[in-house]
N, C-alpha and C positions, 0 to 999 in steps of 0.2 A: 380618659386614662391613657397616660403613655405608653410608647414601647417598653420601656424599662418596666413601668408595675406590670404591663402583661404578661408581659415574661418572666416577672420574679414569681405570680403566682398561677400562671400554667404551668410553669416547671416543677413549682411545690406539689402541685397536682400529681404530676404527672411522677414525681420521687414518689409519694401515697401508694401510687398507683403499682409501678414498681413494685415497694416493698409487700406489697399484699399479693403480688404474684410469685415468690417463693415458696409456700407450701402449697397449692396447686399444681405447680410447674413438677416438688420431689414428689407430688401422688402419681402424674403420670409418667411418671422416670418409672413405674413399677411395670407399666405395660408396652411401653414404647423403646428404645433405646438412647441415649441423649441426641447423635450425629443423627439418627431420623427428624425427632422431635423439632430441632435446631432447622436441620434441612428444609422439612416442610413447610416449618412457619418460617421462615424467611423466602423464602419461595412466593405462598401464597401474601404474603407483604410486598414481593416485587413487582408482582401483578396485577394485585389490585391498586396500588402506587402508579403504575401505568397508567394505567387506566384512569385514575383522578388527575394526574397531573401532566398527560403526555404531549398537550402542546409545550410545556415549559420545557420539557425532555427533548425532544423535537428540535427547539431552537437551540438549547444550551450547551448538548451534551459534548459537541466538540470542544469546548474550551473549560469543561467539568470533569469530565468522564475520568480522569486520570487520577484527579485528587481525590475522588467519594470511592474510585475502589481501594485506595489506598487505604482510606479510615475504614474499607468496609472489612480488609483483611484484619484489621487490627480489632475489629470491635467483634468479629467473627471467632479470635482466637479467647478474648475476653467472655464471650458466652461459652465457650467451649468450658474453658476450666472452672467456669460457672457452675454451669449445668452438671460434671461429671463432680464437682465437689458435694453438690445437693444429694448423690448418689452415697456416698462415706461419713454425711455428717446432718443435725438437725439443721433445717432450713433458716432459723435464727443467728446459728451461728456463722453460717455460709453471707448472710444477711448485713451482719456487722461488719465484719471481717471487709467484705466489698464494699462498707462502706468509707472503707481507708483511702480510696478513689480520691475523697474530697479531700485527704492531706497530703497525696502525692501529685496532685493534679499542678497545684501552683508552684513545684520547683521543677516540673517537667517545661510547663508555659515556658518559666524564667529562659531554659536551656535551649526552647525551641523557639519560641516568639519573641524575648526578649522582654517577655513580661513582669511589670515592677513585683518584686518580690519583701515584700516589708517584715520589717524586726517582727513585728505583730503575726505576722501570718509563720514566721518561723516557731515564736515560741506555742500556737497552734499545734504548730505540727509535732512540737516534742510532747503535748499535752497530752494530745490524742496517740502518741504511741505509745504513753505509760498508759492508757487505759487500752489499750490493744494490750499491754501486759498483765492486766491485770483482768481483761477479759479470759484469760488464758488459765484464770485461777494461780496467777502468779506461778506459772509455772509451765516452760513451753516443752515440757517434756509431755503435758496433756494435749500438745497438738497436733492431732491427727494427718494421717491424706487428706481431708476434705477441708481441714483449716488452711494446709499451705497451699492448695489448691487453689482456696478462695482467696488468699494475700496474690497469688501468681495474678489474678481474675485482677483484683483490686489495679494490683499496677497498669495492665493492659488498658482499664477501664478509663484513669487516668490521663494515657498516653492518647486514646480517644479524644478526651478533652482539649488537652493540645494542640492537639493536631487541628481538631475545628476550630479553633479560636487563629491557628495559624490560617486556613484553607476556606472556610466559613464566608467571609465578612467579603471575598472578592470574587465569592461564585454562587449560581445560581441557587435557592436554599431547596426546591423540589428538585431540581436537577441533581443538586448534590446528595441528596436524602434517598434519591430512586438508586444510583451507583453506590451508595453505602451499603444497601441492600442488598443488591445484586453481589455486589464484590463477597461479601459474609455468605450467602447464598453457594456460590463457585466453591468458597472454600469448604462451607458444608456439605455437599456432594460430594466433593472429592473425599473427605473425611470418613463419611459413611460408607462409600464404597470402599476405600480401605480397613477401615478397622469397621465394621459392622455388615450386615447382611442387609440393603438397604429392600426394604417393600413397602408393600401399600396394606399387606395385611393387617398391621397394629390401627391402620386410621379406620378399618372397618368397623372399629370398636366407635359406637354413636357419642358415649362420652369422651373420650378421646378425642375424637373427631372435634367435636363440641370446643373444646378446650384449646385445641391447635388453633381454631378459626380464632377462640376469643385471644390467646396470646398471638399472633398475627397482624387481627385490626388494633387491638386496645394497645397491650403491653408492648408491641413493636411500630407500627403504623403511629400512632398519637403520641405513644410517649416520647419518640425518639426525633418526632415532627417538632414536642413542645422542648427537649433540648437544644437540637440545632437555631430554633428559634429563639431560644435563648440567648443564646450566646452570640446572635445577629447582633445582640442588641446591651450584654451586659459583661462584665470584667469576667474573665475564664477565673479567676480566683473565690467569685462572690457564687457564678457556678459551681466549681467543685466543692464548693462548703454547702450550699444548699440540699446536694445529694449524699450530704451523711443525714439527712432528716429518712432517709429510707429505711433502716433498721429499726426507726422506730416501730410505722405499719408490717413492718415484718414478725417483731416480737409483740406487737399487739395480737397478731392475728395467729402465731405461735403459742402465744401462754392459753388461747381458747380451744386448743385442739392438745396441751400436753404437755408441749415444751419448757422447760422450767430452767432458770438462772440459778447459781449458785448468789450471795452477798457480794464477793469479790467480782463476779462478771457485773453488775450489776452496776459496781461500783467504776466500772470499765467502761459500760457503756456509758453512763453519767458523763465522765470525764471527756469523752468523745463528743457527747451531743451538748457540753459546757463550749467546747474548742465550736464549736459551729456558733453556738448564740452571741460568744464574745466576736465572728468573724467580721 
């Protein structure tokens, strides 16, 4: 198997994987705060990251270090509006919404990388924003804080993309992965300390607990290992289209707990997840 199929189907993986951590992630937003939540599992990602990868670290970091905390500020402020929009809205909708990532990703590339941006991939993107309107119930007077929260999310998400497809392909990819961490880490701390009461009391809760570790190793640690892997290895365009398949396991795993679509959302997200199959 090539790099290229590796990577086309760890990273499908790993969007699955993703989108099924959405309503887990809004259950413990009930006992935790987001800038804690965020904090600690980034935290405990950059250390145990260390720790797996720290001869690469070791060797690399002088000529890395600058560019992964760059993406790591960005991808830091991305879970932020993430995380606080799963607080004001269902996690399906927070779900889709972020999955606009994949249609802003490739006119970001274009601006930044100079990445080929095709007729094809434009009318894409108007496809998928009439179904973002009509995800809306054709109507954006029904969108919440938690809706533009999560479009804010979306773009950062995107600009992520970018940026590794810029910085990626000519540096170390554990070196670059441990400073992405780190950098979202620095800004999470300081975040919590400003607007939150930061402790340790909410992780004495064993479920909780439970749940940081598993979004830390699975949802941070691997997925984000099988993205920047990705994109080692495949067009930043074929990536951001990949990760609108995320809403999918989001609204799977949302309609078995509640969650419920109107027709016209429905018919929103259809047209979203047509703009990926034709990418």
């Amino acid at each position: 198997m090539s790099h290229q199929e590796k990577s086309f189907f760890l990273l499908i993986f790993a969007v699955f994987i993703w989108g099924a951590s959405f309503l887990p992630t809004q259950w413990v937003l009930k006992y935790i705060n987001s800038y804690e939540l965020l904090f600690y599992r980034f935290l405990i990602a950059s250390l145990v990251f260390f720790v797996i990868a720290r001869k690469d670290i070791l060797i690399h970091y002088k000529k890395t270090y600058f560019y992964g905390l760059i993406t790591g500020f960005c991808m830091a402020l991305a879970f932020i509006f993430q995380t606080i929009a799963l607080t004001h809205t269902q996690s399906s909708n927070v779900a889709f919404l972020t999955g606009l990532e994949g249609i802003i990703a490739p006119f970001l590339c274009f601006f930044i990388s100079k990445a080929r941006l095709s007729f094809k991939i434009f009318f894409l993107a108007l496809l998928a924003c009439f179904g973002m309107f009509l995800f809306s119930d054709a109507n954006f007077n029904n969108f919440g804080k938690g809706e533009y929260l999560a479009i804010i999310c979306a773009f950062f998400f995107a600009l992520l993309v970018a940026l590794n497809d810029k910085f990626l392909k000519s540096n170390d990819l554990n070196t670059f992965i441990f400073f992405q961490f780190l950098g979202s880490t620095i800004i999470y701390l300081i975040s919590a300390l400003s607007f939150a009461n930061l402790s340790i009391i909410p992780i004495s809760n064993s479920k909780v607990l439970m749940l940081i570790l598993i979004s830390a190793l699975v949802f941070t640690i691997f997925c984000f290992f099988a993205q920047n892997y990705a994109q080692k290895h495949l067009h930043p365009s074929k990536v951001a289209l990949i990760l609108l398949l995320e809403p999918i396991s989001a609204g799977i795993l949302g309609s078995f707990f509640g969650e419920t679509f109107t027709i016209l959302q429905l018919l929103g997200a259809g047209l979203i997840l047509i703009a990926l199959a034709f990418s």
